[in-house]
MMTF fields as JSON, N, C-alpha, C and O atoms, coordinates in Angstrom:
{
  "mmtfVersion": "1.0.0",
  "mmtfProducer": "UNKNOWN",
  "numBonds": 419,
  "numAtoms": 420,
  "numGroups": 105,
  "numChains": 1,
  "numModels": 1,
  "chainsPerModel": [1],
  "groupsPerChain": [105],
  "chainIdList": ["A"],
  "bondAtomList": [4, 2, 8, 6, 12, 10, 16, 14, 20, 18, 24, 22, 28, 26, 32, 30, 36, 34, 40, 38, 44, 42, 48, 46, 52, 50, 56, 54, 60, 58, 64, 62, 68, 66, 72, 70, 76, 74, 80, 78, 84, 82, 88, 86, 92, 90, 96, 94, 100, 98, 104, 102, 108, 106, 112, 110, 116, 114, 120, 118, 124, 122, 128, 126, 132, 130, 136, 134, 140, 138, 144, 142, 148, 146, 152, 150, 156, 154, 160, 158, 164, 162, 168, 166, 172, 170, 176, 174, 180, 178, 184, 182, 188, 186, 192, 190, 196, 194, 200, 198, 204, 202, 208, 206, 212, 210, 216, 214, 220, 218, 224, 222, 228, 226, 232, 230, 236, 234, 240, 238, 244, 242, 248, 246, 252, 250, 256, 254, 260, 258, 264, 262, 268, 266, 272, 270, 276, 274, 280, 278, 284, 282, 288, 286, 292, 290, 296, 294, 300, 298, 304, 302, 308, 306, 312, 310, 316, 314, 320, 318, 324, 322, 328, 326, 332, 330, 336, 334, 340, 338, 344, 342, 348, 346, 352, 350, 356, 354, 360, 358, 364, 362, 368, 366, 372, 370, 376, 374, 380, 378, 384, 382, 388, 386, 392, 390, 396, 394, 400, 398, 404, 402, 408, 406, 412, 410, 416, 414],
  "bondOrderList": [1, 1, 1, 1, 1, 1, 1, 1, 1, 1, 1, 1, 1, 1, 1, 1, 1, 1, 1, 1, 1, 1, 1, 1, 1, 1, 1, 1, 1, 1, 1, 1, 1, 1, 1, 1, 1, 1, 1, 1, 1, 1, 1, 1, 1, 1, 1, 1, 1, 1, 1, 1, 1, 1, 1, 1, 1, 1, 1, 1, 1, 1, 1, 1, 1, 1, 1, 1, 1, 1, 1, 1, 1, 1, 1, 1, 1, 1, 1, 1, 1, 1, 1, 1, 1, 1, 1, 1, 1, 1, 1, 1, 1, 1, 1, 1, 1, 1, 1, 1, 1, 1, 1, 1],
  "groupList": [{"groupName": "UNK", "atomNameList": ["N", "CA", "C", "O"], "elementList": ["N", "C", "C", "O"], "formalChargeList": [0, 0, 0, 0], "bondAtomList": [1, 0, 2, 1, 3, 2], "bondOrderList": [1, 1, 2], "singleLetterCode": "X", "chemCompType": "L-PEPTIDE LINKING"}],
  "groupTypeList": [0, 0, 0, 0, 0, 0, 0, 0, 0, 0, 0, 0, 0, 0, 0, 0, 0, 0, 0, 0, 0, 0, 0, 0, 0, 0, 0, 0, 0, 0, 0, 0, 0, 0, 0, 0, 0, 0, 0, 0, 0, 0, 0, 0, 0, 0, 0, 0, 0, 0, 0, 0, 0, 0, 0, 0, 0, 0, 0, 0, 0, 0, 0, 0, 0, 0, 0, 0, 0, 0, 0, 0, 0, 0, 0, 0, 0, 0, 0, 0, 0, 0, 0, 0, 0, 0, 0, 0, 0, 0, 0, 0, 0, 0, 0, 0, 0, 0, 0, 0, 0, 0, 0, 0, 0],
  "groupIdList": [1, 2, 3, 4, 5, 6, 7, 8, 9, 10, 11, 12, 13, 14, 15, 16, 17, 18, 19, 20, 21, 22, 23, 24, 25, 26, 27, 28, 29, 30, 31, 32, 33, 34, 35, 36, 37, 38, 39, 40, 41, 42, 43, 44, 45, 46, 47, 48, 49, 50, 51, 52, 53, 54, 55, 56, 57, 58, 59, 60, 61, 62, 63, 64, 65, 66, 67, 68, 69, 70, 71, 72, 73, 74, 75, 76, 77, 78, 79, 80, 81, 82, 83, 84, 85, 86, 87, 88, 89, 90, 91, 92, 93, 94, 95, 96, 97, 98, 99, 100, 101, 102, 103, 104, 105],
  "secStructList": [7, 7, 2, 2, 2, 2, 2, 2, 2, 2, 2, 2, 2, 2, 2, 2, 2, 2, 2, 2, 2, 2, 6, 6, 1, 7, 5, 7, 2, 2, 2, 2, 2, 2, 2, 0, 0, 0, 0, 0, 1, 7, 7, 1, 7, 7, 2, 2, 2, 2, 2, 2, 2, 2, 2, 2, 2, 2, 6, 6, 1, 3, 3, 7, 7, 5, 7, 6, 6, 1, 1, 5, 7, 5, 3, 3, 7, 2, 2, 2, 2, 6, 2, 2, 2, 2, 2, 2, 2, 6, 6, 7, 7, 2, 2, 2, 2, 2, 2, 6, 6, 4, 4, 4, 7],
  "xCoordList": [77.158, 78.289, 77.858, 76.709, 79.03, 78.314, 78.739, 79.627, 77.384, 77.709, 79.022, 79.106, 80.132, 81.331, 81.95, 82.334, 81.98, 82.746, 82.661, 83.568, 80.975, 80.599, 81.314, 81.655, 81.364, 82.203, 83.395, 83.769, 84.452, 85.68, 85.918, 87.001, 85.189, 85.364, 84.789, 85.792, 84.239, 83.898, 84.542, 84.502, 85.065, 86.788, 87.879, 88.722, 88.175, 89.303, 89.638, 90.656, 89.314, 90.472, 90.474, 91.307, 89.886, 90.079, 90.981, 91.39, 91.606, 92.674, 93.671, 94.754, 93.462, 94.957, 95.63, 96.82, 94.678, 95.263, 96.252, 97.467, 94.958, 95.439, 96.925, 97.842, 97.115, 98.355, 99.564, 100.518, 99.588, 100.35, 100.634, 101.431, 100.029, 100.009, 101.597, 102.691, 100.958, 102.57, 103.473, 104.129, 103.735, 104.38, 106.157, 107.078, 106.02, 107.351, 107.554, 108.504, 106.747, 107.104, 105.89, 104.733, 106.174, 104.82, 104.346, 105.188, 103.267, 102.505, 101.539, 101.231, 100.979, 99.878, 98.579, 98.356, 97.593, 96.33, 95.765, 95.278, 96.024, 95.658, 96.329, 95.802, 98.098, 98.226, 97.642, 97.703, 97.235, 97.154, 95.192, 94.726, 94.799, 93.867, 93.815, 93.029, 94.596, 95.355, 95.595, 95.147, 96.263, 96.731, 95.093, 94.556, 94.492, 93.377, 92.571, 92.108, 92.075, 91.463, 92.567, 92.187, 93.385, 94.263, 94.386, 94.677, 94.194, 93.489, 92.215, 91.751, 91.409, 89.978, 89.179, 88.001, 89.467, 89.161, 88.582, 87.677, 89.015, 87.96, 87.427, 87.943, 86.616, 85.899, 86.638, 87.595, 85.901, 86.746, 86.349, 86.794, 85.521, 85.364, 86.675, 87.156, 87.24, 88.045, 87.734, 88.572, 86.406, 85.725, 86.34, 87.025, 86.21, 85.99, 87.653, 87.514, 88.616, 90.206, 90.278, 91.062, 90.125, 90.175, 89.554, 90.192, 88.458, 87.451, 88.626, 89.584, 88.518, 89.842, 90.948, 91.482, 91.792, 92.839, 92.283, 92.822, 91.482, 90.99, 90.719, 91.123, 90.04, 89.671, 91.074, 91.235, 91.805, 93.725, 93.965, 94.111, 94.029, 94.791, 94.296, 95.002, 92.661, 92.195, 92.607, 92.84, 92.762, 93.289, 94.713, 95.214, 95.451, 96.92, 97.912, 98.897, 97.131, 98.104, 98.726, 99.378, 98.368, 99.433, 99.196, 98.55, 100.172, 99.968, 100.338, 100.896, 99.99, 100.42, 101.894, 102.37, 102.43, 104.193, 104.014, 103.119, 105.65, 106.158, 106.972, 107.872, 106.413, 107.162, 108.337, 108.204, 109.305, 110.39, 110.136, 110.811, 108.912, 108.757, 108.227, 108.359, 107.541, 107.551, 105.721, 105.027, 105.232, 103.491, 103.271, 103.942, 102.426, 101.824, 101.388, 100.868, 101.711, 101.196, 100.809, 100.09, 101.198, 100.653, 101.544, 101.958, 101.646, 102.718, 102.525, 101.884, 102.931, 102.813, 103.465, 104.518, 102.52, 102.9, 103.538, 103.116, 104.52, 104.963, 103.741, 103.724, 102.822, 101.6, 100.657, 99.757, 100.935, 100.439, 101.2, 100.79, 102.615, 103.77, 103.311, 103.021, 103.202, 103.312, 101.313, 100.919, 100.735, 99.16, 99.208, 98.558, 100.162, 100.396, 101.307, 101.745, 101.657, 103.158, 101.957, 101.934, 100.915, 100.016, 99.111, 98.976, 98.347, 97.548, 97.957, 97.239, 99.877, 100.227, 100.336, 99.98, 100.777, 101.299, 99.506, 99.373, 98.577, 97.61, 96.89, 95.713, 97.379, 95.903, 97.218, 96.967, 98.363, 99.251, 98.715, 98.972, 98.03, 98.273, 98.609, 98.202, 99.903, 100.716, 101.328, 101.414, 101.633, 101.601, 100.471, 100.674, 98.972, 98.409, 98.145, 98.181, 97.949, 97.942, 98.783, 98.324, 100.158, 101.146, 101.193, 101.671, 100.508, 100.567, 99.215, 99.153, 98.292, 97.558, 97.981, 97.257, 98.817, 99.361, 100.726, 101.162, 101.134, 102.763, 102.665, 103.116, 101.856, 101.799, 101.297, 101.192, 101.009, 100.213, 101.949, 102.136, 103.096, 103.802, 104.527, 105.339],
  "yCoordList": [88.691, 88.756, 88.156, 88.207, 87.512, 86.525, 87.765, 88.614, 87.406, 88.268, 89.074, 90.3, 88.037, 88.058, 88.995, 90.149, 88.419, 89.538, 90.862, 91.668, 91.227, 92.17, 93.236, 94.415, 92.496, 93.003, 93.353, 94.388, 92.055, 92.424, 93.279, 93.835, 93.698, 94.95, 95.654, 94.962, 96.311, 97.596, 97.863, 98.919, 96.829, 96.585, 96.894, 97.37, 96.748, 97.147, 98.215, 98.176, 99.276, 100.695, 100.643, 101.442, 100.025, 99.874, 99.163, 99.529, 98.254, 97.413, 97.631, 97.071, 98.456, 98.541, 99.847, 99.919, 100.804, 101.79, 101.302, 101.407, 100.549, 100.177, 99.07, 99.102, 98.205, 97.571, 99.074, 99.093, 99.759, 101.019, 102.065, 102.997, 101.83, 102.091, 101.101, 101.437, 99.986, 99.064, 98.56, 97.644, 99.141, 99.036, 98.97, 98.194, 100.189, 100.47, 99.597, 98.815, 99.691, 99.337, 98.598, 98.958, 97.657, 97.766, 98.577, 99.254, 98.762, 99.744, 98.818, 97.672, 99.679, 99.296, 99.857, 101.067, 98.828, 99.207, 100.937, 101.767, 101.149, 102.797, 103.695, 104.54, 103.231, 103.895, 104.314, 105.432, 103.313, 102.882, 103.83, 104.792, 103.362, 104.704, 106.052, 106.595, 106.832, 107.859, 108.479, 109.494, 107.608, 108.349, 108.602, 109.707, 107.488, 108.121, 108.811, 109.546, 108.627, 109.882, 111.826, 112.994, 111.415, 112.7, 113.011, 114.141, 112.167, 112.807, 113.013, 113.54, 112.344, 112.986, 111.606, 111.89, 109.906, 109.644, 108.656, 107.969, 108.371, 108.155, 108.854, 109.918, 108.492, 109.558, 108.871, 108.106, 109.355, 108.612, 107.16, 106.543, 106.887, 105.334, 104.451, 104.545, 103.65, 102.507, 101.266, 100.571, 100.735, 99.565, 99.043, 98.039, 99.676, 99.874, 99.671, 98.448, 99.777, 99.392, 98.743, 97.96, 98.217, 96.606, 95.496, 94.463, 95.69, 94.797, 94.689, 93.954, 95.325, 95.409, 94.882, 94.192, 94.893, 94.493, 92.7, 91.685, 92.759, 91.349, 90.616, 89.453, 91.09, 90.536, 90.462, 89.679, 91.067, 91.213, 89.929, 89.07, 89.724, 88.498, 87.419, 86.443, 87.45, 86.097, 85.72, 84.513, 86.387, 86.186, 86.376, 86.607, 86.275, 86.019, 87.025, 86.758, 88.541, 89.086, 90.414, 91.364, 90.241, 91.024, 89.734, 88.701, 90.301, 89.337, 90.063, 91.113, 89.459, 90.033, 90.616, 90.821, 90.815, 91.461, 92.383, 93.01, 91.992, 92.533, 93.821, 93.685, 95.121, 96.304, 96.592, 96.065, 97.093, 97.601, 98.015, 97.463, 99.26, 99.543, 98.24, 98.466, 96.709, 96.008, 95.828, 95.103, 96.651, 96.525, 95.995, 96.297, 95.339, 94.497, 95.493, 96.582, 94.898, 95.758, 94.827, 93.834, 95.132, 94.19, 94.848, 95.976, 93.564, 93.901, 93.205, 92.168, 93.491, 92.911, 90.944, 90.404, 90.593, 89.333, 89.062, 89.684, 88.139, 88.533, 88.187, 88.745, 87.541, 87.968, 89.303, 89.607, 89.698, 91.397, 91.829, 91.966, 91.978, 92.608, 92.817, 93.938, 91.628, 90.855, 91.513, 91.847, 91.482, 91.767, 93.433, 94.001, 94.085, 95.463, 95.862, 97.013, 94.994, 95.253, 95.581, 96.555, 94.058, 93.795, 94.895, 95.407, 95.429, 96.37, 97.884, 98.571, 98.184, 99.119, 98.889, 99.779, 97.807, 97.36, 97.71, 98.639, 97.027, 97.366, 98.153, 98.073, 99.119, 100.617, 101.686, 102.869, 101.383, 102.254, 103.124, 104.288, 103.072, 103.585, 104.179, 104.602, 103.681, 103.937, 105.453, 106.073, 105.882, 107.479, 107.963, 108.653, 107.889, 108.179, 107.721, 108.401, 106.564, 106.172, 107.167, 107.768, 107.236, 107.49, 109.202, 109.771, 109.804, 111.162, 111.604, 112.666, 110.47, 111.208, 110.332, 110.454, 109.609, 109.134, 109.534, 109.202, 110.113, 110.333, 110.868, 110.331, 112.251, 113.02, 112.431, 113.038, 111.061, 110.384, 109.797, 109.829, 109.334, 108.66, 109.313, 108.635],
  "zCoordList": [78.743, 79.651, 80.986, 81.424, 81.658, 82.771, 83.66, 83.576, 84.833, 85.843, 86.363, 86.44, 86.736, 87.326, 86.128, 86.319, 85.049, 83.826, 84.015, 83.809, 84.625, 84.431, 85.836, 85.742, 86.858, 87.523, 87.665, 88.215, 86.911, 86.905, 86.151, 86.334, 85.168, 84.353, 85.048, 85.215, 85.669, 86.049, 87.473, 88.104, 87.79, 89.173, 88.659, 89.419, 87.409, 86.706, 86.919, 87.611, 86.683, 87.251, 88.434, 88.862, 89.351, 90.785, 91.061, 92.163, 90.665, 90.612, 89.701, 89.87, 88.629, 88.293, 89.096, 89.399, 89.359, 90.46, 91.387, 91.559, 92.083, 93.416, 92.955, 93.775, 91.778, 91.646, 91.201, 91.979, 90.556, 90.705, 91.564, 91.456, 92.237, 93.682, 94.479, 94.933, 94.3, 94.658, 94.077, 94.573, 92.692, 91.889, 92.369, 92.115, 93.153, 93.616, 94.774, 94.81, 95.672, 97.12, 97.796, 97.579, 98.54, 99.252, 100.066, 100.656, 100.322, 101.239, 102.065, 101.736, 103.517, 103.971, 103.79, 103.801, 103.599, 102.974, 103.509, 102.741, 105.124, 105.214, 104.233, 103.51, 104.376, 103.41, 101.516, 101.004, 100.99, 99.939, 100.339, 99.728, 101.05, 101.311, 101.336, 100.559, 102.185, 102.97, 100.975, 100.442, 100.51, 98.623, 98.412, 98.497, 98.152, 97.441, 97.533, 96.66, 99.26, 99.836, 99.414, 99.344, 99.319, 99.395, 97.469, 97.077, 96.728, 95.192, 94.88, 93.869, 96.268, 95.623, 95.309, 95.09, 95.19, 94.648, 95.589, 95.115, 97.208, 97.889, 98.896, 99.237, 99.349, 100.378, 101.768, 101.647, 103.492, 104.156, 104.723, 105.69, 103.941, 103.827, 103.517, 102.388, 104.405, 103.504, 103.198, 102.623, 103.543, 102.59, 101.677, 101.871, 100.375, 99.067, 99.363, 99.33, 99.536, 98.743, 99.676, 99.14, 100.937, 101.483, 100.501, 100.294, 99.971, 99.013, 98.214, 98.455, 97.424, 95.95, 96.439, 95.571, 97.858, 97.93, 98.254, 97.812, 98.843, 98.915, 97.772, 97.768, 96.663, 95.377, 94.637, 93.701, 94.961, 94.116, 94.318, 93.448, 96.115, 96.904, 96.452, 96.195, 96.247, 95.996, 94.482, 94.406, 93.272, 92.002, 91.841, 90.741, 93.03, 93.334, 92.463, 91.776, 92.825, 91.927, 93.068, 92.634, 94.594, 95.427, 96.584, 96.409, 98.182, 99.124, 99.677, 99.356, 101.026, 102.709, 102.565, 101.449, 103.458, 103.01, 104.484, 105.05, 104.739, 106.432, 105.676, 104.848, 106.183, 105.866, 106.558, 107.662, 106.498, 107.398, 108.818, 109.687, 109.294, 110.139, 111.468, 112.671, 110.815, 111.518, 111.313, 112.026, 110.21, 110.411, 108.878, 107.891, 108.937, 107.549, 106.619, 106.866, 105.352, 104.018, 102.749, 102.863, 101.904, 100.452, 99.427, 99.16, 98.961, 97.569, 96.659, 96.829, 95.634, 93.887, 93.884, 94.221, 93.472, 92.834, 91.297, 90.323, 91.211, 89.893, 89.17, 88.073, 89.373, 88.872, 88.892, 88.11, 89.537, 89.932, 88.465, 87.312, 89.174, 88.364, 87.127, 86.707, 86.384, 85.031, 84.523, 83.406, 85.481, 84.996, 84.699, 83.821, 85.672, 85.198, 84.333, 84.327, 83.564, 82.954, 81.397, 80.644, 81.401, 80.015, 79.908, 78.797, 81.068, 81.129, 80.323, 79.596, 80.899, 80.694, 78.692, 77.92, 78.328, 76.983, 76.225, 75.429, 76.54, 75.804, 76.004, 75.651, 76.614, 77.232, 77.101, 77.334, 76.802, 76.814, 77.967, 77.663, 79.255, 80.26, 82.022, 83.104, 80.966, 82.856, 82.81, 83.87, 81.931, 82.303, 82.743, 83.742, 82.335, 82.391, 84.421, 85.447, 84.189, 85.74, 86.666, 87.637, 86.173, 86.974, 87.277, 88.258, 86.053, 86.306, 87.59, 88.209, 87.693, 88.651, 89.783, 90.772, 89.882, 91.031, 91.687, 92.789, 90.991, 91.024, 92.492, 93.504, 92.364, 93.706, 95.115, 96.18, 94.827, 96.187, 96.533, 97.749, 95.821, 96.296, 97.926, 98.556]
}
């Protein structure tokens, strides 16, 4: 396995989170922090889901996006969309995603 493989697989639940996460709406990256710190699943480091949202942007599957309130966030590309649509089809899991996310919405 080439290096990079080896990463994007072991980035993978880090990124499909974080794309179900904006499934619905866009959000801004604190926010999209603020959830995970509040299930437990980061500490209060936000590094680590800037990286991931950066590694999303660069494989063109979320982008920048102007929220209502007037402050920047990130949202699904129909490539995002479409990468979480396959994920959910062959892992059958977006309930699974969604039940430990539901409560961050």
């Amino acid at each position: 396995m080439h290096p990079s493989d080896e990463r994007t697989v072991r980035d993978a639940p880090a990124f499909y989170c974080l794309l179900q996460l904006l499934a619905s709406h866009p959000l801004p990256g604190a926010d999209i922090a603020s959830r995970l710190r509040r299930a437990g699943v980061l500490t209060e480091h936000t590094g680590p889901v800037y990286a991931v949202l950066l590694r999303l942007r660069a494989l063109g599957l979320v982008r920048p996006a102007g929220l209502p309130d007037g402050t920047r966030g990130y949202a699904l590309t129909d490539d995002g969309r479409h990468t979480l649509e396959a994920f959910t089809r062959v892992w059958g899991a977006s309930r699974l995603i969604s039940a430990d996310l539901v409560f961050l919405g």
